[in-house]
N, C-alpha and C positions, 0 to 999 in steps of 0.2 A: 359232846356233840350228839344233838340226837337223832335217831335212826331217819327222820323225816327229813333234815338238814343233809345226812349225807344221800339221802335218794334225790334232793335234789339239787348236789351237788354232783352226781352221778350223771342226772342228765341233761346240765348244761357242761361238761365233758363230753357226753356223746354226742352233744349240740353243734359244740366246737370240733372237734372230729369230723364231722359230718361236713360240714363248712370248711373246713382246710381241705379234705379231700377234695369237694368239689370245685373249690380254687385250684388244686393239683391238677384236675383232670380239664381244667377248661386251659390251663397253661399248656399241658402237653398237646392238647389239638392245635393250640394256636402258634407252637412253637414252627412249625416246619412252616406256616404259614406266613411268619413275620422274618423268616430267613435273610441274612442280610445278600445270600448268596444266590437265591432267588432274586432278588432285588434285580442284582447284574446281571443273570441269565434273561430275564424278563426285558432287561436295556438292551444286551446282547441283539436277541431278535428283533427289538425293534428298529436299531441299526439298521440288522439287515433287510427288512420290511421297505424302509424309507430309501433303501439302494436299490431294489426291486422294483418300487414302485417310478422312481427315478428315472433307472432304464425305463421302463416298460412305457414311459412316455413318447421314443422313438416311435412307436406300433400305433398308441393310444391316444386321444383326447386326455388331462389334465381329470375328467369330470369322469372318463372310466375307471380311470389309476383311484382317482377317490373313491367310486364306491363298491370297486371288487377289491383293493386291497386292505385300504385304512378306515373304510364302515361297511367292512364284514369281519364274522365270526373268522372263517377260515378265508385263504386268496389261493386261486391254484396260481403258480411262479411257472411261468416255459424255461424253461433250459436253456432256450434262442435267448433271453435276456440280457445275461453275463456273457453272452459271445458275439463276434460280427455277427450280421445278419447275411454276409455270405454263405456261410456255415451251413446253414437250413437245419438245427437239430432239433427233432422232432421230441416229444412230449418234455413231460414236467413234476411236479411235487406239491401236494398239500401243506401251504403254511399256515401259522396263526394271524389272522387279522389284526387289523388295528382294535379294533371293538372286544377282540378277544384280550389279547396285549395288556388293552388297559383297564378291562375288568380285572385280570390279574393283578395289577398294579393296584387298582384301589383298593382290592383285599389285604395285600402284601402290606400298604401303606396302615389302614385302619386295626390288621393287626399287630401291627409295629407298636403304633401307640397305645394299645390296651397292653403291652405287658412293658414296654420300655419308657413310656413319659409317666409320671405319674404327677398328681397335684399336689404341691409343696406350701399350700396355703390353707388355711382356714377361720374359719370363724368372719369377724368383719374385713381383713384380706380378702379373702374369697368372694365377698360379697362386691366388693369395690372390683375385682378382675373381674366379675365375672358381668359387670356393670359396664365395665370399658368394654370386654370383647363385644357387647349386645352392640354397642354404642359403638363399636368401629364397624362392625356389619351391617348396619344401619347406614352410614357413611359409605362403605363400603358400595351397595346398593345406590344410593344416591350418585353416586359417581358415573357409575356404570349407566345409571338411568338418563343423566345431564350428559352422558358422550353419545347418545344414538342421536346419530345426523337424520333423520326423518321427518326433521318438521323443521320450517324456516326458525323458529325460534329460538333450537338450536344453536346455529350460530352467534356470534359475538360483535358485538358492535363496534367501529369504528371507536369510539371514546374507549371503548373498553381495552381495546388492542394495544390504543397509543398509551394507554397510564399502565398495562402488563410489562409492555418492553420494557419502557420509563423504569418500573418497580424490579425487571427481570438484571437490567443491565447496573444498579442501584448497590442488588442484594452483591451481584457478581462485583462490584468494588470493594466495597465493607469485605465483603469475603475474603477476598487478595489484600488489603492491609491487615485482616483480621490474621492471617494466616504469616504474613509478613511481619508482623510485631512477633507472636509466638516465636517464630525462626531466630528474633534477634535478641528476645529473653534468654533463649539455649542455647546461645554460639559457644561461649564459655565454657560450658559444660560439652559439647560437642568437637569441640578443639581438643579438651583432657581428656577424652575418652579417645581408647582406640581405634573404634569404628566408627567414624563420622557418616561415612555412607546415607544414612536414614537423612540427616540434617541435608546432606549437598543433594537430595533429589529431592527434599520438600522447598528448597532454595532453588531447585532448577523449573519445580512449577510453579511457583510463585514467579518467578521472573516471565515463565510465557502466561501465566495469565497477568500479570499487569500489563503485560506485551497489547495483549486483547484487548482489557478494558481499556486502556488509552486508545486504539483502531476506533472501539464503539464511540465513544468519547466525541473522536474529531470526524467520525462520521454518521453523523446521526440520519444520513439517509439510508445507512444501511439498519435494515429493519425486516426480520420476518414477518412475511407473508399472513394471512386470516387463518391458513389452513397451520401453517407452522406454529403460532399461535395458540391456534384451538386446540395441537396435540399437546404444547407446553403446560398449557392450562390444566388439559385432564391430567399430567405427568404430576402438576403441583398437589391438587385436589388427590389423587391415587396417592400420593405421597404424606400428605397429613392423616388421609384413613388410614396408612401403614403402619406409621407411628401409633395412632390409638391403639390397633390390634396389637404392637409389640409391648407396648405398654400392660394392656391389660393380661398379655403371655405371659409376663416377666411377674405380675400380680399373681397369678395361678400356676405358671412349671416352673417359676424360679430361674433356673442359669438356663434349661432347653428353651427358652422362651423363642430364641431366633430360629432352632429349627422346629418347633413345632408350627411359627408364621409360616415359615419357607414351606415346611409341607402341606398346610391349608393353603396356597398359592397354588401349587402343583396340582392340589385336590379342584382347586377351582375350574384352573386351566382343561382338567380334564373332562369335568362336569360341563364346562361350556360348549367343549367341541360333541359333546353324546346329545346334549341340548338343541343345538345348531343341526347335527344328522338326522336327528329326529323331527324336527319340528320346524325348521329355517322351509322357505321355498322362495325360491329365487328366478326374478322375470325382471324383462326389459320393453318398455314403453320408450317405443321410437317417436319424438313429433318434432318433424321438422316445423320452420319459421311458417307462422300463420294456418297451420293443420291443428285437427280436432281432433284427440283419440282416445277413445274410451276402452281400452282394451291393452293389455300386455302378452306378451308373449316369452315364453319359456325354449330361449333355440337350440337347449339340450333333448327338447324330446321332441318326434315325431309322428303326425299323425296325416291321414288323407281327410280331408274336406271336399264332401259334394255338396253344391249347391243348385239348388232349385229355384230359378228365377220367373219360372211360369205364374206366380202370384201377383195380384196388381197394385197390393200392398209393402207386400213383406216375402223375404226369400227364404228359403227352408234350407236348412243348414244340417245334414249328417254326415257326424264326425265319429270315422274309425281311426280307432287306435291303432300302432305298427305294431303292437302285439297279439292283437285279434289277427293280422294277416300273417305273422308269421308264426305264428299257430297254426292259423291253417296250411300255410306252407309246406311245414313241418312235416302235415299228417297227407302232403300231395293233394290238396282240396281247397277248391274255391270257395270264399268266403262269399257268403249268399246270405241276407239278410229283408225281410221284408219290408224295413225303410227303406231300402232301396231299389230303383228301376230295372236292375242289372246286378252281375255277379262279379266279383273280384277275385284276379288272381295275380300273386305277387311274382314276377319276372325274377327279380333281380333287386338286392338291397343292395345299395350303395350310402353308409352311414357318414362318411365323408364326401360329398358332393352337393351342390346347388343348383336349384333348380333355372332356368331359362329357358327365355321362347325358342321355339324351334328355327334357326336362322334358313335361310336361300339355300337349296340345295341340301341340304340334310336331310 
């Protein structure tokens, strides 16, 4: 061998070295991170989070438990929570938010899978998995995109409804004979063995879902609804993309195939609801029979409107926020502005109450 062959064989040694270590060293940062023990203290609190937040509905609106406990980083918890509210116990403690929680979580999750799933496929395998997961997230999306109720289209037709159930109530026959012949291949074999158990409880649903299908059978007025319908629908549709993505898991991790679905499931869930606090804004347009209304309105938040009708056209409209005035509040000072005629200053907030005209005597 000569001198040139071992220097560089020398330094794809030092190459590989270099390379193992740094796989060494990304392992050990990520090890306390993918902890499976982490996992349950992270569940742990959020238990208690959703017991918190729970209570604290007694006190709160629905819409403030949302977003000072489970879309915030931190939620300060009162003491009064966890007790009567005869009690009167004064202060409380900083906890982790929901936001906080499950950015946790999605660290804990993404480093789980960098050192614990690996890919068990290769070459045109891998090419074929990696072909269905595209093609189940694609489905995937489509799913999601044909269940947002937002446009009449949405919905599903009369013809459509009636050949679903027809098809729904169909499969659920075949199913119950299909499941009923099986039972009666393995009685024999379920007799000689010792434990029959498994056979007499898949013989006890088979016996109430035939129960069933013969009810639908002889009563074909009973029939779910558009709306019941329309969820079975999305259940079938979420259920064929489901299949694809396991299919194409089982293409690329081999036996983890099911929990690495299940924790892209988890991942999604979670991503939807950070999606939704971020970016959702939600309002309600009232119109009653034969009214015209261009405008919605948001009855979580509140604001004062003056109106100025001295125009002979059109009314002038400024609108302060309830946080302009209790700011000023805050700082003992009138909110004064020169849109407007006059000064404001805030009495008294009352964040549960409705407004009405002043009656007789009052």
């Amino acid at each position: 061998m000569s001198t040139t062959d071992l220097g560089r064989l020398a330094a794809e040694t030092s190459v590989a070295q270099r390379s193992e270590l740094s796989r060494s060293s990304v392992r050990t940062l990520l090890l306390p991170l993918a902890s499976l023990r982490l996992t349950v203290v992270l569940f742990a609190l959020s238990l208690v989070l959703v017991l918190a937040g729970t209570l604290a509905q007694i006190d709160h609106d629905i819409w403030y438990v949302v977003h000072n406990y489970f879309r915030a980083c931190f939620a300060w918890i009162d003491f009064q929570v966890f007790f009567p509210r005869a009690w009167e116990l004064p202060g409380g403690f900083w906890f982790p938010g929901g936001w906080l929680i499950g950015a946790a979580l999605g660290v804990n999750l993404l480093a789980a899978h960098a050192l614990r799933f690996k890919v068990t496929s290769q070459g045109s395998s891998l090419a074929i998995g990696l072909g269905m997961l595209v093609a189940g997230v694609a489905l995937t999306w489509f799913v999601i995109q044909s269940g947002w109720d937002d446009t009449v289209e949405s919905e599903l037709s009369p013809e459509f409804c009636s050949g679903l159930w027809h098809a729904l109530r169909f499969a659920l026959g075949a199913g119950t004979l299909t499941l009923g012949y099986v039972l009666a291949l393995n009685y024999q074999r379920a007799a000689q063995s010792g434990s029959n158990w498994l056979w007499w409880l898949g013989a006890a649903l088979c016996a109430n879902l035939a129960a069933l299908v013969i009810w639908l059978f002889t009563h074909p007025e009973a029939q779910l609804d558009a709306s019941g319908l329309r969820i079975m629908w999305q259940l079938i549709k979420s259920t064929a993309a489901g299949l694809v993505l396991l299919a194409g898991c089982h293409w690329v991790f081999g036996r983890r195939a099911g929990i690495v679905l299940l924790h892209g499931g988890v991942a999604l869930l979670m991503f939807s609801e950070l999606w939704t606090g971020l970016q959702a804004q939600e309002s309600q347009m009232r119109i009653t029979e034969g009214q015209t209304v261009n405008y919605a309105v948001d009855h979580r938040s509140t604001e004062l409107a003056v109106v100025d009708k001295s125009g002979a056209k059109q009314d002038r409209v400024t609108v302060v926020p309830l946080e302009m005035l209790l700011e000023a509040n805050n700082g003992d000072k009138a909110f004064d502005n020169p849109k407007l005629p006059f000064t404001l200053r805030l009495v008294k907030h009352l964040p549960n109450s409705r407004t009405r005209f002043l009656q007789p005597g009052e």
